[in-house]
C-alpha positions as CSV (number, residue, x, y, z in Angstrom):
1,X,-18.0,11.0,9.8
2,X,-16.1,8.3,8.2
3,X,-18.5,5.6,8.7
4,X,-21.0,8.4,6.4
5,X,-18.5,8.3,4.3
6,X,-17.6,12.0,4.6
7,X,-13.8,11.7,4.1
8,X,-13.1,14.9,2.9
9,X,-14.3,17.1,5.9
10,X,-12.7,14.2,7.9
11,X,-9.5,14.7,5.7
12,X,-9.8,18.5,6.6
13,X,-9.6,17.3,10.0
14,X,-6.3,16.0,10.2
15,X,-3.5,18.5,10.5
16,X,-5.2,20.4,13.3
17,X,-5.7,17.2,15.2
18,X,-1.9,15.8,14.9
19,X,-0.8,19.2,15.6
20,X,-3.1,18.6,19.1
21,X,-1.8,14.8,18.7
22,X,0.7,13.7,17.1
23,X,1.6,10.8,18.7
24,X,-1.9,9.3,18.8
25,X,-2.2,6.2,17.2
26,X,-6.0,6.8,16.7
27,X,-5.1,10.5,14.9
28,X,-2.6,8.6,12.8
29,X,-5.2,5.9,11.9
30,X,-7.6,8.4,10.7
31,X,-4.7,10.3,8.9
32,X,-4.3,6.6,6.8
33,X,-7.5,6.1,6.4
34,X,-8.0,9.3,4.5
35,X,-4.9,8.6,2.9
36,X,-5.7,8.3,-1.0
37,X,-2.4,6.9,-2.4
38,X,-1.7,3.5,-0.8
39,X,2.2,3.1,-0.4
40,X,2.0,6.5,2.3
41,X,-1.0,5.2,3.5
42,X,0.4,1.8,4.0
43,X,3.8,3.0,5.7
44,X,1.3,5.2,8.0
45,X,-0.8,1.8,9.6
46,X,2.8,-0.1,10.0
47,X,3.8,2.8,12.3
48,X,1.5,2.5,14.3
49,X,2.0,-1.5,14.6
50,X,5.5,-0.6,15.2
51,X,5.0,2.2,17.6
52,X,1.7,1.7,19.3
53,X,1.3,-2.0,19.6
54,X,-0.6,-2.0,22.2
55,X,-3.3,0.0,21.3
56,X,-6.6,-0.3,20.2
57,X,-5.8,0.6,17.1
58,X,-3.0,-1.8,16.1
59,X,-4.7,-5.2,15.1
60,X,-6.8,-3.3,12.4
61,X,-4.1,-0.6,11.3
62,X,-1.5,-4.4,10.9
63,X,-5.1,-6.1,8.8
64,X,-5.2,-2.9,6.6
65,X,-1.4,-3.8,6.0
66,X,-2.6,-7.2,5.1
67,X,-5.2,-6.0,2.6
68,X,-2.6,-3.8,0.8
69,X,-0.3,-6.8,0.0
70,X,-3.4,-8.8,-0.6
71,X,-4.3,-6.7,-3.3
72,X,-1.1,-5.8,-4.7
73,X,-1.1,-9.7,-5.3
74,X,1.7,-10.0,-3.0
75,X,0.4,-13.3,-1.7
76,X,2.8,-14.3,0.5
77,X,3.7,-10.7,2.3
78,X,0.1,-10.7,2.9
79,X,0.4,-14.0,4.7
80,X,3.0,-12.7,6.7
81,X,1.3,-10.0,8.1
82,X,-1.9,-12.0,8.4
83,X,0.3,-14.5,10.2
84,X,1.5,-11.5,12.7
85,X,-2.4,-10.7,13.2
86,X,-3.1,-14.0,14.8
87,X,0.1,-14.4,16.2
88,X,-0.2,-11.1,18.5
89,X,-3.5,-10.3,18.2
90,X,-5.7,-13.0,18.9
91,X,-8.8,-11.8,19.9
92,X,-9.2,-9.4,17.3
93,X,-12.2,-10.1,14.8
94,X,-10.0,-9.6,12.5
95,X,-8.0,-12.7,13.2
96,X,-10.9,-14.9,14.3
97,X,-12.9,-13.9,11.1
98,X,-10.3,-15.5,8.9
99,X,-9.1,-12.2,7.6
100,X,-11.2,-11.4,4.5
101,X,-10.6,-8.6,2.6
102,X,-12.7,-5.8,3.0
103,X,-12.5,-4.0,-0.3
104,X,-15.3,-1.8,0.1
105,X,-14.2,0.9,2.4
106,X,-10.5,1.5,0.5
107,X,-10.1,5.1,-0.5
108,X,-9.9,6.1,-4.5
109,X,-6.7,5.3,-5.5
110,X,-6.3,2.1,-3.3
111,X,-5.8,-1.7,-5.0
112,X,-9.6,-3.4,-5.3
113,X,-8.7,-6.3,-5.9
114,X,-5.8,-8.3,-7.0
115,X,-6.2,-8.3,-11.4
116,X,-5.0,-11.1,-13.5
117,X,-1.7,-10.8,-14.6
118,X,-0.4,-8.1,-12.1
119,X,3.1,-8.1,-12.2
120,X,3.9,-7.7,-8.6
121,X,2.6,-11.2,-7.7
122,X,5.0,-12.6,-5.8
123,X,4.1,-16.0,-6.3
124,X,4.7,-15.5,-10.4
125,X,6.4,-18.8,-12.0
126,X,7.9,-17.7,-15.0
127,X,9.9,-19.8,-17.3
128,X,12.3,-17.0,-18.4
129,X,14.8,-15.2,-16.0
130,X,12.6,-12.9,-13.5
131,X,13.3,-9.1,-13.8
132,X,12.7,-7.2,-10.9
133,X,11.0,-3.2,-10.5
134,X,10.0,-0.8,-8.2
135,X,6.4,-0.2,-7.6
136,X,5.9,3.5,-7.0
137,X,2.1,3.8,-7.2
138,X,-1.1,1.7,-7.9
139,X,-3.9,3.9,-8.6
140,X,-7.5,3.6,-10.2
141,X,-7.1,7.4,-11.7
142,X,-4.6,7.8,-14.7
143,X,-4.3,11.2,-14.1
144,X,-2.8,10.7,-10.7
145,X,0.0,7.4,-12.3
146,X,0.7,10.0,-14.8
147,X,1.9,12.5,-12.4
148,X,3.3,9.8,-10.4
149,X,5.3,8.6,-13.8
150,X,5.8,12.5,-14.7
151,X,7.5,12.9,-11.0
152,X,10.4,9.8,-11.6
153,X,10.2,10.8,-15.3
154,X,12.5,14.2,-14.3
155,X,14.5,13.1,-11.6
156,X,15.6,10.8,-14.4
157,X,14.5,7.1,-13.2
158,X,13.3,5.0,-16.5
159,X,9.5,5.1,-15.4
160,X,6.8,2.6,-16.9
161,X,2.9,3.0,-17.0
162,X,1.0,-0.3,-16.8
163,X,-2.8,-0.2,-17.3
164,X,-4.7,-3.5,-16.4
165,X,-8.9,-4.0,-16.3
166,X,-10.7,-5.8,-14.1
167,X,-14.3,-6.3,-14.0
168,X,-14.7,-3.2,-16.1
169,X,-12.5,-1.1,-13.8
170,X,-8.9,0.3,-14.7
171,X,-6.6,0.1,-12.4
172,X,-2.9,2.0,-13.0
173,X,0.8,0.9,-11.7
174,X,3.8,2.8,-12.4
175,X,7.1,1.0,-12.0
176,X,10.5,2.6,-11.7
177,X,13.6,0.6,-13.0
178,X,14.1,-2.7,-14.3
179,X,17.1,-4.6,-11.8
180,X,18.4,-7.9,-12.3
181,X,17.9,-8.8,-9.1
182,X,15.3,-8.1,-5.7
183,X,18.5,-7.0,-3.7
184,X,19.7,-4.5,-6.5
185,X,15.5,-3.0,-6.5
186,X,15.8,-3.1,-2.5
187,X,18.6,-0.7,-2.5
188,X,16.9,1.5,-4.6
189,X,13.8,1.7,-3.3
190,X,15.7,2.1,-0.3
191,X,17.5,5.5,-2.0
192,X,13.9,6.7,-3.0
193,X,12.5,6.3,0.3
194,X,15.1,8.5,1.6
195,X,15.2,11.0,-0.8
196,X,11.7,11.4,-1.4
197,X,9.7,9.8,1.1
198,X,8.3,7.3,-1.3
199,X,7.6,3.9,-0.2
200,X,8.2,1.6,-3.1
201,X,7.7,-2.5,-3.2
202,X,9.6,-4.6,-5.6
203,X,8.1,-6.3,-7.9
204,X,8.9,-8.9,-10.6
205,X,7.6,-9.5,-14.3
């Protein structure tokens, strides 16, 4: 059903089969997979590297890991994790194929691509001081960063809206915070995540 690109009735799927499952690393790749909003998604494949590496599933839930960074133009994460994939995984296709990024098959609000000028490229030379943010939510909908921004906006956070096009797509990242350094963001993204289950990733501009 995925692979005919029916992710919704696959989507519907889900709660009934980790109620059945819930410690099935296969159940808890399709649960990412239909995932639509890439930090939970993201957090979803690294427990199953975490918990479940030795399943079948692992190699390509850590390479979906990969492609988020990728994409979030967080270079040298990426490498990291692409690193990890070789390192423990050697056989996979994913490691032998040199680790493309299959763009294709990422769900609505995922990254496509990398766009110029995103401001959570790690590998950003800047000549002024960098300033460092939280990145709450990358999405190819505005509706959904607004409600995002809308959700920080009341608990208070100072909440910013950045819209970037790429090859005639618009692609929508809401930042929380502006820190002067990446341990100060750290600890708040760290305060989010256990308040309000929000993954985060710091970012500089």
């Amino acid at each position: 059903m995925v692979q005919d690109g029916k992710m919704d009735q696959v989507k519907a799927e889900i709660p009934s089969l980790l109620s059945k499952y819930p410690n099935n690393p296969g159940v808890l790749y399709l649960q990412a997979q239909t995932t639509s909003e890439g930090a939970e998604a993201v957090r979803i494949y690294q427990s199953i590297v975490d918990n479940f590496p030795a399943s079948e599933w692992a190699s390509e839930a850590l390479f979906r890991v990969y492609q988020f960074y990728y994409a979030l133009g967080l270079y040298r994460t990426a490498e990291m994790k692409m690193a990890q994939l070789k390192k423990n995984y050697p056989a996979s296709k994913r490691a032998t194929g040199g680790g493309e990024v299959d763009t294709g098959k990422l769900p609505e609000d995922r990254l496509e691509s990398p766009p110029a000028g995103t401001p959570a490229a790690a590998d950003t030379h800047a000549s002024a001081p960098a300033r460092f943010a939280l990145q709450v939510g990358a999405y190819t909908t505005q509706a959904n960063a607004e409600k995002q921004k809308a959700f920080f906006e009341g608990l208070g956070y100072a909440v910013e809206m950045i819209s970037r096009v790429k090859e005639n797509k618009s692609l929508f990242l809401v930042l929380v915070g502006t820190y002067s350094s990446a341990e100060d963001a750290k600890a708040q993204g760290a305060e989010i995540r256990s308040k309000f289950h929000i993954e985060s990733i710091v970012t500089t501009n």
